[in-house]
C-alpha positions as CSV (number, residue, x, y, z in Angstrom):
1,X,57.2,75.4,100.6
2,X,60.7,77.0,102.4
3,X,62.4,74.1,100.2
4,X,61.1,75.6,97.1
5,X,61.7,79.0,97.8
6,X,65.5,78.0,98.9
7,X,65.6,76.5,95.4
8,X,64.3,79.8,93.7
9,X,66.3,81.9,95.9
10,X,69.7,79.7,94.8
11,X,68.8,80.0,91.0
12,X,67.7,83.9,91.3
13,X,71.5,84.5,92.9
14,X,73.2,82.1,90.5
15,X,71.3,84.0,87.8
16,X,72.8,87.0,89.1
17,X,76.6,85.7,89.4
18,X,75.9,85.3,85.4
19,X,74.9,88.7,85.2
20,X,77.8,90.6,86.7
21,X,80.4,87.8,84.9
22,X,79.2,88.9,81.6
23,X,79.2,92.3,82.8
24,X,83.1,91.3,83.5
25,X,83.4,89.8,80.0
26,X,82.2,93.1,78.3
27,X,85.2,95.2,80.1
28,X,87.6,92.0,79.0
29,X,86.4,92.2,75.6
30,X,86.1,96.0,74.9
31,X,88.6,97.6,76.6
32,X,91.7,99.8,75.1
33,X,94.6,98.5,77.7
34,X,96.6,95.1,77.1
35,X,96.5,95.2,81.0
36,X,92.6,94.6,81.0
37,X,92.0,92.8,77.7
38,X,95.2,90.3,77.9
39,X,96.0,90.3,81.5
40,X,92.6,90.0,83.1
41,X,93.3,93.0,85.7
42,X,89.7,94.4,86.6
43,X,86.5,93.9,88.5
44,X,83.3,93.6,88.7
45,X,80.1,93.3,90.9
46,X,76.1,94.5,91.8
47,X,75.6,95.7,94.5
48,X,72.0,96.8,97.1
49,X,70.7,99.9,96.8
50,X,72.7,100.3,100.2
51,X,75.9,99.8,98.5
52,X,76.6,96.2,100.4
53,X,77.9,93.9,97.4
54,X,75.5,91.3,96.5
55,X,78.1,89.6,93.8
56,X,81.0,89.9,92.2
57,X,82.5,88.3,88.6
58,X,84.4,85.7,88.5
59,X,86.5,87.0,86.4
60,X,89.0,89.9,88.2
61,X,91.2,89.9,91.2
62,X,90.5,90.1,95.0
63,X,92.4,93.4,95.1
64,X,89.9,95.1,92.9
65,X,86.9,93.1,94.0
66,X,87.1,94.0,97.6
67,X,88.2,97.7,97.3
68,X,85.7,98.3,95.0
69,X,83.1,96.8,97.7
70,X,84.4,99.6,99.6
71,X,84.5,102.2,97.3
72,X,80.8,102.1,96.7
73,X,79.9,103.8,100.2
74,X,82.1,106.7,99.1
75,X,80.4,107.2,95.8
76,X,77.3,107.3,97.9
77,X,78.6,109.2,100.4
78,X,80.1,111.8,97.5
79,X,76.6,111.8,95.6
80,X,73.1,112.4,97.0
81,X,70.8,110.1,96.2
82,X,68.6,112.9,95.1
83,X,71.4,113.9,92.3
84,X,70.9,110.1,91.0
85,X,69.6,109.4,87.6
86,X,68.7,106.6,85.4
87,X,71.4,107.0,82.8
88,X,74.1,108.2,85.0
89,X,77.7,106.8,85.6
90,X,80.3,108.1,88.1
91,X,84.0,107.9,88.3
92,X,86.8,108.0,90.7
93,X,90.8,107.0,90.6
94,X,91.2,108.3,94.4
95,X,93.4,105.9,95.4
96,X,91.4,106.4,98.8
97,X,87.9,106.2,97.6
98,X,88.2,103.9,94.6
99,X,91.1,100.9,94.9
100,X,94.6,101.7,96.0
101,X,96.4,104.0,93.3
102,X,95.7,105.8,90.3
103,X,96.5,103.5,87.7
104,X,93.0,101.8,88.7
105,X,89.6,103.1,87.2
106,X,86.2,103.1,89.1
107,X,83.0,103.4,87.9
108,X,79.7,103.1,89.8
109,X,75.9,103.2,87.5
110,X,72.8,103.4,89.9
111,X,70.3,100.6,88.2
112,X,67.1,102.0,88.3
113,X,63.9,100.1,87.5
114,X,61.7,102.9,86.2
115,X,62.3,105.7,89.0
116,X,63.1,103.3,91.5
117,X,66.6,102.8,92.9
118,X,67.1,99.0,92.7
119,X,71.1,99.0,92.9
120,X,74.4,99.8,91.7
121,X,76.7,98.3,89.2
122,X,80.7,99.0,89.7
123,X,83.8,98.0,87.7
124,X,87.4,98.7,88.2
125,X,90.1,98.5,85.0
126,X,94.0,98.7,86.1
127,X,94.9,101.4,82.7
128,X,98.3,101.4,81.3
129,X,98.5,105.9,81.6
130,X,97.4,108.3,83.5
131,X,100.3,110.7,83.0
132,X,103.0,112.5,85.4
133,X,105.9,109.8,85.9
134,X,104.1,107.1,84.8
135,X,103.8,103.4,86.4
136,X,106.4,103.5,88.6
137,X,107.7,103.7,92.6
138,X,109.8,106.7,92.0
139,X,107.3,109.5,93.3
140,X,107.5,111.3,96.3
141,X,103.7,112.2,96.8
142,X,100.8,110.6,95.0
143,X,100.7,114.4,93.1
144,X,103.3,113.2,91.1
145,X,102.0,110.1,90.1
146,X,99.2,110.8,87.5
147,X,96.1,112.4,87.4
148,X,93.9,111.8,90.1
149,X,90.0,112.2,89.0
150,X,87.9,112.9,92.0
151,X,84.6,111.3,92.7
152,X,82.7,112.8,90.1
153,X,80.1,112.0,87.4
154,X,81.4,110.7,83.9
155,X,77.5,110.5,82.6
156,X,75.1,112.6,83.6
157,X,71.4,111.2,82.4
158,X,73.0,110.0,79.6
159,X,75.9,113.2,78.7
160,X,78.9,112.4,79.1
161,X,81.2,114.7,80.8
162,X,83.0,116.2,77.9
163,X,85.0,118.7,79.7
164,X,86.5,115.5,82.1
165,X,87.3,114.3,78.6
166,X,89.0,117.3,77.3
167,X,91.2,117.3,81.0
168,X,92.0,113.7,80.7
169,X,93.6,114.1,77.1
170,X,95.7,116.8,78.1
171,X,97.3,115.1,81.1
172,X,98.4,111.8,79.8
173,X,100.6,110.3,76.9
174,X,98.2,107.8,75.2
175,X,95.0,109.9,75.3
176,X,93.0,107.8,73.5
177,X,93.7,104.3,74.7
178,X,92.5,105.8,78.5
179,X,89.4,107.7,76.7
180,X,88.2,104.2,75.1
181,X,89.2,102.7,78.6
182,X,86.7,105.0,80.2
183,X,84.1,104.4,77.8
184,X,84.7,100.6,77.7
185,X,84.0,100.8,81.7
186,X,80.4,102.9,81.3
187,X,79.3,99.9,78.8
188,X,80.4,97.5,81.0
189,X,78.4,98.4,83.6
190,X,75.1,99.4,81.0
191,X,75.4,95.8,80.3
192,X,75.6,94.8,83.5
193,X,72.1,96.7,84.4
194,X,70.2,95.7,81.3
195,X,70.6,92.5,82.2
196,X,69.4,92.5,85.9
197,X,66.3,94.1,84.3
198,X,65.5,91.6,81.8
199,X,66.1,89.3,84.9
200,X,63.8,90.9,87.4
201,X,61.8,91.4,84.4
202,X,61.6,87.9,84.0
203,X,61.0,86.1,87.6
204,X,59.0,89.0,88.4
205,X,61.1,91.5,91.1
206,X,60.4,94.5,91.9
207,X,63.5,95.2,94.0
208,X,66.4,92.8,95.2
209,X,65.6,93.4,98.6
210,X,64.4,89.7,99.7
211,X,67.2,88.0,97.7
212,X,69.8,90.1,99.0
213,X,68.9,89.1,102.6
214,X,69.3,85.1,101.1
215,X,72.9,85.5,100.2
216,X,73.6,87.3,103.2
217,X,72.0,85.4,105.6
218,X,73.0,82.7,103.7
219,X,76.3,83.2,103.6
220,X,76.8,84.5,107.0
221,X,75.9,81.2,108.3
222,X,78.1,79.5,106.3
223,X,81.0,81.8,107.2
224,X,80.7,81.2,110.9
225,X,80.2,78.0,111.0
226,X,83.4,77.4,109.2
227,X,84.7,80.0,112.4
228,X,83.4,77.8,114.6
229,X,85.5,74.6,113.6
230,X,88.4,76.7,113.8
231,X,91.3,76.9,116.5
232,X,90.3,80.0,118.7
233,X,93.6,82.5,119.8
234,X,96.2,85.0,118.5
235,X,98.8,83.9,116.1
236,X,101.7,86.1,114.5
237,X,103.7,86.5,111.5
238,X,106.7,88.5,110.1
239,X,107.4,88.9,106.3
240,X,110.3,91.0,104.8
241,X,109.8,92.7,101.2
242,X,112.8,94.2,99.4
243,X,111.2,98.0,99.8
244,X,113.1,100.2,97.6
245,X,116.3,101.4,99.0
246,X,115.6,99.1,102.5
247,X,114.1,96.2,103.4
248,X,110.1,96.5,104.5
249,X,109.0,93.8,107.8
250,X,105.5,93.6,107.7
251,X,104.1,92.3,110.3
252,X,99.9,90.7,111.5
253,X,98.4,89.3,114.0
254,X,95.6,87.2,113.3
255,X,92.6,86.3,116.1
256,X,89.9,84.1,115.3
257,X,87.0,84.6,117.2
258,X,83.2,82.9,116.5
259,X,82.3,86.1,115.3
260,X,84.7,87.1,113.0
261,X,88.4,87.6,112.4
262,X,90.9,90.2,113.6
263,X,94.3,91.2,111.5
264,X,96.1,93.5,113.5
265,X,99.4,95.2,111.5
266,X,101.1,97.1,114.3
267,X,105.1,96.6,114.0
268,X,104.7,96.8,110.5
269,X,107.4,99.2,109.1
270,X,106.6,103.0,108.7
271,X,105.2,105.0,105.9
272,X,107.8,105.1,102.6
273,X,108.9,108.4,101.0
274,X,108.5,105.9,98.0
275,X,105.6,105.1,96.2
276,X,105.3,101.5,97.2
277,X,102.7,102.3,100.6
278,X,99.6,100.8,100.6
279,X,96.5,102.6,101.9
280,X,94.4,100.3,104.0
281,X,91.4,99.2,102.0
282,X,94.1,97.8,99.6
283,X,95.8,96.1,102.5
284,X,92.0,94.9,104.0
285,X,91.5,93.5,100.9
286,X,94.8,90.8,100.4
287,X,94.3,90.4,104.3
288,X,90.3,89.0,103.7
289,X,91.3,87.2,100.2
290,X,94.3,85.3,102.5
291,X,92.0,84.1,104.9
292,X,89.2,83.2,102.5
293,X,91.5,80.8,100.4
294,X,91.9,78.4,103.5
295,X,88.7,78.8,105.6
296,X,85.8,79.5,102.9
297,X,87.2,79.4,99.4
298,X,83.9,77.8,98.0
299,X,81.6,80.7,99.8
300,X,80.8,83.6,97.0
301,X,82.4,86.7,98.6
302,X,80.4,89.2,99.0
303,X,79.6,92.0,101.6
304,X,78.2,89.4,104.3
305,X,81.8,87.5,104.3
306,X,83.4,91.0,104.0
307,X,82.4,92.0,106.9
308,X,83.8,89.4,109.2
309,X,87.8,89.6,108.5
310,X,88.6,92.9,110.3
311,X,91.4,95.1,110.0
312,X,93.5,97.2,111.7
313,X,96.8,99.2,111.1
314,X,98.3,102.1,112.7
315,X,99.8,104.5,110.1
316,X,102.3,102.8,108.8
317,X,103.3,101.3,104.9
318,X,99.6,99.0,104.8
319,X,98.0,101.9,106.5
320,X,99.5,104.7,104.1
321,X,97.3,108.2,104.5
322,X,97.2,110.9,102.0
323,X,99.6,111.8,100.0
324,X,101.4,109.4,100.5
325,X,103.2,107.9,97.3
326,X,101.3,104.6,96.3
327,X,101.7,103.6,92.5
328,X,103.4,100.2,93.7
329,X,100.6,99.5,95.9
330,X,100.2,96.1,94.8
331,X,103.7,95.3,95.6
332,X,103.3,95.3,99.3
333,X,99.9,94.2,98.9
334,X,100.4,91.1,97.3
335,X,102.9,89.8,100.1
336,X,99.7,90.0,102.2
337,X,98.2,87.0,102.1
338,X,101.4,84.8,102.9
339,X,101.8,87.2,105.9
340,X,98.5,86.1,107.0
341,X,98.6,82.4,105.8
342,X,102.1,82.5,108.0
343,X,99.9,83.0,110.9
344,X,97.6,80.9,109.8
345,X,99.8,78.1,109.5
346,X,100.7,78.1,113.6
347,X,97.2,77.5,114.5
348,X,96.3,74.7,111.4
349,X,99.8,73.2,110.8
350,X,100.4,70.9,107.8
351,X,97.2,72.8,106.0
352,X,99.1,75.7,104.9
353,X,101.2,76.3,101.6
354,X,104.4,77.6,101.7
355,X,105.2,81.2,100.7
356,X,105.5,82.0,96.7
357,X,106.4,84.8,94.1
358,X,103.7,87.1,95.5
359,X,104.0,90.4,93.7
360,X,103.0,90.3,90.1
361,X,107.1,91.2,88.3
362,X,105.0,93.6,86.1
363,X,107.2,96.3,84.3
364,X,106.2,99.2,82.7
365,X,108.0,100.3,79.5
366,X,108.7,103.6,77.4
367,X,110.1,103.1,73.9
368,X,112.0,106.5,71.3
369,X,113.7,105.9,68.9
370,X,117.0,106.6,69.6
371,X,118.4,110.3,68.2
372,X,118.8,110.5,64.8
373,X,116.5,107.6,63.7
374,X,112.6,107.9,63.2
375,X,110.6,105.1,64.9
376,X,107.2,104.5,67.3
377,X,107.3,106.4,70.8
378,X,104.8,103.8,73.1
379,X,103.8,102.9,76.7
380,X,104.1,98.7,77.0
381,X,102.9,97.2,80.3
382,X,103.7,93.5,80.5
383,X,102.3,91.3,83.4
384,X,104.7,88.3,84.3
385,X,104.5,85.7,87.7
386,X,106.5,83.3,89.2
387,X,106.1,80.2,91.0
388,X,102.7,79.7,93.7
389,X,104.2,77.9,96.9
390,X,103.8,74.1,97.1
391,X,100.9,73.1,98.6
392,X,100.4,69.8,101.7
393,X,100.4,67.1,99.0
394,X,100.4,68.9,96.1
395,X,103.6,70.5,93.7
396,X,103.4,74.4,93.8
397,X,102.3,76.1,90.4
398,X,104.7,77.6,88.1
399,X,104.6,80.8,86.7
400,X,100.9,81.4,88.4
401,X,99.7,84.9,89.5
402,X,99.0,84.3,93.5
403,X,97.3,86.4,95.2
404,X,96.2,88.6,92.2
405,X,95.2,85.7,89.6
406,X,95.9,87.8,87.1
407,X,96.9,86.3,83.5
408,X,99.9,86.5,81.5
409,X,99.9,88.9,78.2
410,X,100.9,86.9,75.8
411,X,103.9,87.6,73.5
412,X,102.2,88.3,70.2
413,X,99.6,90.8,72.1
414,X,102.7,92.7,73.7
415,X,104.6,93.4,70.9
416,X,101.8,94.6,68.8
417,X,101.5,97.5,71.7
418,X,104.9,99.2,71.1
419,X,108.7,98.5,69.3
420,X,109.5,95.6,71.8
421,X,111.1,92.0,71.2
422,X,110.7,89.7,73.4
423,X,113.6,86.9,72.6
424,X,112.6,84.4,74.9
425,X,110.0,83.6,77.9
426,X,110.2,80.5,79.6
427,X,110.2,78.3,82.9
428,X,113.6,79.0,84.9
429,X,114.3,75.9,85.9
430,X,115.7,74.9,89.6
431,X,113.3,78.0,90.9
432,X,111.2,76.1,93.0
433,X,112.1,75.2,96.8
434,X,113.1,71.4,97.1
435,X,110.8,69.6,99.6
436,X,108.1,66.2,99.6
437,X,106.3,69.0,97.3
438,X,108.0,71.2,94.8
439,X,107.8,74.8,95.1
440,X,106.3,76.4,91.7
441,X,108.6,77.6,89.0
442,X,109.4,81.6,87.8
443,X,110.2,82.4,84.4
444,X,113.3,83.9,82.4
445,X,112.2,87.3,80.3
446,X,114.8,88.3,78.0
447,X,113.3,91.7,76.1
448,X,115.1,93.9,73.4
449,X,113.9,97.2,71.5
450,X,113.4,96.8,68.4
451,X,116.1,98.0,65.7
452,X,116.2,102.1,66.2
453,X,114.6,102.0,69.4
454,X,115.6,102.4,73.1
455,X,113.1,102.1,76.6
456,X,113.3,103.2,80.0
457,X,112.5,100.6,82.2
458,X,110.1,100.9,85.0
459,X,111.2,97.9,87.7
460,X,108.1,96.7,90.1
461,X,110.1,93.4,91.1
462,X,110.3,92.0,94.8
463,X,111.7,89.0,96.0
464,X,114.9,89.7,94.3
465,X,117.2,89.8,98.1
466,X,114.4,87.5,100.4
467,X,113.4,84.3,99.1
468,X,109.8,83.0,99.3
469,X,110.3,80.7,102.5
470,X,109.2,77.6,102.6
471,X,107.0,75.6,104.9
472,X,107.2,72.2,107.2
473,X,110.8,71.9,106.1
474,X,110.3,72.9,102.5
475,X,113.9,74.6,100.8
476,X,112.9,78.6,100.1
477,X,112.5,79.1,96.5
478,X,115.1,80.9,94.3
479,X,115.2,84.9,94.5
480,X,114.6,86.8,91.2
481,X,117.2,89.0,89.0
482,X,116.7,91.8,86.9
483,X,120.2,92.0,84.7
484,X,121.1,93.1,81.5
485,X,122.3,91.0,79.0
486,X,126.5,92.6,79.7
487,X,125.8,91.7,83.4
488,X,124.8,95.1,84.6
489,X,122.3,94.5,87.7
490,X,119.6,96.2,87.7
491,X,117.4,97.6,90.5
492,X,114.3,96.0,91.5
493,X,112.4,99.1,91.8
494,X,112.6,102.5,90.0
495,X,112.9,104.0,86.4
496,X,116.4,102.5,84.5
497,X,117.7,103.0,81.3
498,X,117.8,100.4,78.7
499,X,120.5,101.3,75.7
500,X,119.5,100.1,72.1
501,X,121.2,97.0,71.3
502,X,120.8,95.8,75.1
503,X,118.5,92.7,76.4
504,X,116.7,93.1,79.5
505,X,116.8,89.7,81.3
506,X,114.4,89.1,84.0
507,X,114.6,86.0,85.9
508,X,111.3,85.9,88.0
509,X,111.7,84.4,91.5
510,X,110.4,80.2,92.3
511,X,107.7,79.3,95.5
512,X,108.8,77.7,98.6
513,X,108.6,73.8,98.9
514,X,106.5,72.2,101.1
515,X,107.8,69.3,103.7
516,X,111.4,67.3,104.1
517,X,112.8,66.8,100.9
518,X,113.7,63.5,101.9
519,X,110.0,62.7,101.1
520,X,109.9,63.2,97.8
521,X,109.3,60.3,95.9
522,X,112.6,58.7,93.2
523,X,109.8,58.4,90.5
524,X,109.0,62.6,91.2
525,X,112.0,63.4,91.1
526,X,113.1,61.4,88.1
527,X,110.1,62.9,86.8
528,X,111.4,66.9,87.3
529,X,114.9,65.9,85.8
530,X,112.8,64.6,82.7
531,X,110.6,68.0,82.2
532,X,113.5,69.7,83.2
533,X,112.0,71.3,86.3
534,X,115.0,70.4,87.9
535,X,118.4,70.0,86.6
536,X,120.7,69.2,89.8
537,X,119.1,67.6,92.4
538,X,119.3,68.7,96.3
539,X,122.2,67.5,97.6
C-alpha cells in the first residue's frame, strides 16, 4: 500500500507543479511590461501555510524564484495572520523583503479553503518604471532609485487599495503600464489559487499538510544523498566584475559537508556608493542556483533544497544593507554562480563549464523628440545575452541568458514599445573562447532613434575590461563593447547620451572554451568557419 500512496503522492505534487506553471503563464500572458511578457523575467510558486515553498513554475528565473521563497516569511512576519482574508493580496518592492531592488514586484495571496488557511501563492514581475532616475546604476541611495512600496496590502477582501493606486501614478512616468502590471500580478496569483482548489477539490484534501511533508522529505533525501557522493573540504574562488568606476573581486568559499553546503563571501570587495550592491537574499539566491546546476539539477527546488546551500557575507557589495544603492543588483548577482562553479571546479575537475557572459547586457532607454520636432516620449527596456561557457564535451551556447534564463525580446515587440530602430542583431562572430569545446557566441546590437527622436541610454553591461575565463585550458571568451557608431566608447555603466542621427552598437561579450584547443576536431572546426562562428582560426 506505501507503493501506492508514493504513486499518489508523485501525481498530487506533479499536479501542483501544473498549477503554479499556469499560474506563471497567466503573468506571461497578461502582463503590461515587454520585460515580463517578451522576456520571461518573473516568478512564480505555492507555498505551506508556513510560508516554506512547496513549488515553483517553471517558467521564471532562479533570482526571483529563490528571493521570493524568502520573501514570503516577511509578508508573514509584516501581516498577522489574524488580519488575513480570503480575497486578499499583499505587495512589496523592498528590495530587502521582496527580491533585490525595486524594479521587481511581489505579490503574496493567502489561499484559503473556506476559512481555513491552506497556503500562499506569490509572484514576482521585473517592471520597466518605477520612477526617480529610472533603471539605472547611477544612484547614490536606493531613495533615489524609484518608489519603494512597503509590505502592505494591494486587496483587502476583495478592495483594492485605491489610494496605493493614486500614489503609484503620481511617482512614475508610464503610470499605466505599472498599474496593469500590478493588476496582472493579483490575477496571476487568483488563478493560481482557484486552481489548487479545484484540485484539492478533486482528490479530496483538506489541507496540503501530508503532501508537503512528501516533497520535503522527499527531496531532502535526494539532496543529501547527492552530498554524500560528493568530495568533502573547502575550495575557493576569485571573480573580477568591471564595477562602475573600479573593478569589483568577489570572492567564495565553498564547504561541502553531508549536511549541507556552506558559501562563505568574506574578501569580497566593500559596499559601492553605486547602485550595483547586492543585498544578500539576491546573492543566496545565484549562490544555491550555481550549486544546484551541477549537483541536483533534476531535483524540483523548493524550500527543502533551499535550506541546505548556506550563506554567509560580511557587509560588503553581495551583503549590501539598507540604503544602500542596488538597481544593478543583478549585475553582480549573475557573476555568482561562475564564482561558485570556480570553486566547484577544484574539487570535481573536468565536470565544470567554463565561465560565460553572466550579466544579462540589458539597457534601459528614454526616447524625446529632439527640440523643435513633435514625436513619442517612451521608456524601452531590451533584454540581450551573450555566449554560456563551453561545457566538458559539449560547445558553449550562444547568445543564451546564464544564470538568469531569461529570453530575448524580440525586435518587432521592442520597437512597438517606443521610437527605436534596431538596424541589426546578430551572432558576433570569433566571441567564443577557442578550446576542444567552443565557448558560446555574444551578439552585435546596432540601435538608432527613429527620425526626430533622441534617447538617453542607461548602460548595465559587464564584462566589457575581464573576459569570461575559460576552463581546463579553454581561450577566455571575447570582452564586450558599448560604441557608437563615430567610435565614441561608451561606458559600461551609467546614464549616456545618444544624439539623433547616432547608432548605438553593442557588441555583447563570448563564454570561455573548455579544454586544449589542440583537441578540437578539423571536421569542428571546418564546421565553425562554415557557419561562420569562426572566421580566423587560433593560431
Amino acid at each position: 500500500m506505501s507503493d501506492i500512496r508514493d504513486i499518489r503522492m508523485q501525481v498530487m505534487w506533479n499536479r501542483l507543479i501544473s498549477v503554479v506553471e499556469e499560474q506563471a503563464m497567466t503573468l506571461l500572458r497578461t502582463a503590461f511590461s515587454t520585460s515580463v511578457r517578451e522576456a520571461g523575467d518573473l516568478s512564480a510558486g505555492v507555498f505551506n501555510p508556513r510560508g516554506e515553498m512547496l513549488a515553483q513554475a517553471v517558467t521564471g528565473t532562479p533570482g526571483h524564484v529563490n528571493t521570493m521563497a524568502e520573501a514570503v516569511g516577511h509578508f508573514m512576519a509584516a501581516i498577522p495572520r489574524d488580519q488575513m482574508h480570503p480575497g486578499d493580496t499583499y505587495v512589496t518592492n523592498d528590495p530587502w523583503h521582496g527580491t533585490g531592488h525595486l524594479h521587481d514586484v511581489t505579490m503574496v495571496s493567502p489561499s484559503f479553503l473556506g476559512d481555513e488557511l491552506v497556503g500562499f501563492f506569490a509572484c514576482t514581475a521585473h517592471v520597466v518604471d518605477v520612477g526617480g532616475r529610472g533603471f539605472g546604476a547611477d544612484g547614490k541611495s536606493v531613495y533615489e532609485e524609484g518608489i519603494l512600496v512597503p509590505i502592505m496590502k494591494f486587496i483587502d477582501r476583495g478592495v483594492v487599495n485605491r489610494d496605493l493606486i493614486h500614489i503609484l501614478r503620481a511617482n512614475v512616468r508610464q503610470p499605466n503600464q505599472l498599474v496593469g502590471d500590478f493588476y496582472s500580478l493579483a490575477s496571476c496569483n487568483e488563478v493560481g489559487h482557484r486552481r489548487l482548489l479545484d484540485m484539492m477539490s478533486e482528490i479530496g484534501l483538506t489541507s496540503l499538510d501530508a503532501l508537503g511533508e512528501f516533497i520535503f522529505t522527499r527531496t531532502r533525501e535526494a539532496a543529501l544523498e547527492r552530498l554524500r557522493a560528493l568530495p568533502k573540504g573547502t575550495w575557493a574562488n576569485e571573480l573580477t566584475s568591471d564595477g562602475y568606476d573600479d573593478p569589483v573581486r568577489l570572492v567564495a568559499a565553498v564547504t561541502i559537508a553531508d549536511d549541507g553546503v556552506h558559501i562563505d563571501c568574506t574578501g569580497t570587495s566593500p559596499v559601492s556608493r553605486w547602485g550595483i550592491n547586492v543585498p544578500i537574499s539576491y546573492t543566496k539566491a545565484y549562490a544555491a542556483y550555481g550549486f544546484k546546476c551541477i549537483v541536483a539539477p533534476d531535483i524540483p527546488n523548493n524550500s527543502a533544497l533551499l535550506q541546505l546551500v548556506h550563506v554567509t557575507s560580511p557587509v560588503n557589495i553581495l551583503n549590501a544593507e539598507r540604503p544602500a544603492p542596488v538597481s544593478l543588483r543583478h549585475v553582480i548577482g549573475h557573476l555568482v554562480p561562475d564564482l561558485v562553479l570556480g570553486a566547484l571546479t577544484k574539487a570535481l575537475p573536468g565536470q565544470i563549464l567554463a565561465e560565460g557572459a553572466g550579466s544579462l547586457w540589458n539597457f534601459h532607454m528614454s526616447f524625446r523628440p529632439v527640440a523643435g520636432k513633435t514625436g513619442r516620449h517612451a521608456e524601452v527596456l531590451m533584454f540581450n545575452s551573450g555566449g554560456m561557457g563551453a561545457r566538458p564535451g559539449l560547445d558553449g551556447l550562444s547568445a543564451t541568458a546564464f544564470p538568469s534564463g531569461v529570453q530575448t525580446m524580440p525586435v518587432e515587440a521592442t520597437e512597438q514599445t517606443g521610437p527605436v530602430v534596431v538596424w541589426r542583431k546578430e551572432l558576433r562572430p570569433d566571441s567564443g573562447g577557442d578550446g576542444a569545446c567552443r565557448g558560446g557566441l555574444g551578439q552585435i546590437i546596432e540601435i538608432e532613434a527613429a527620425a526626430g527622436h533622441e534617447f538617453d541610454f542607461s548602460a548595465m553591461l559587464d564584462r566589457t575590461r575581464h573576459a569570461p575565463r575559460g576552463r581546463d585550458g579553454g581561450q577566455d571568451g571575447a570582452v564586450g563593447i558599448a560604441r557608437l557608431d563615430d567610435g565614441t566608447r561608451l561606458r559600461p555603466k551609467g546614464w549616456q547620451f545618444v544624439p539623433a542621427g547616432r547608432r548605438l552598437i553593442l557588441e555583447l561579450p563570448g563564454g570561455g572554451g573548455h579544454g586544449d584547443p589542440a583537441k578540437r576536431s578539423a571536421e569542428q572546426r571546418a564546421l565553425d568557419r562554415l557557419r561562420g562562428y569562426v572566421t580566423v582560426d587560433a593560431k
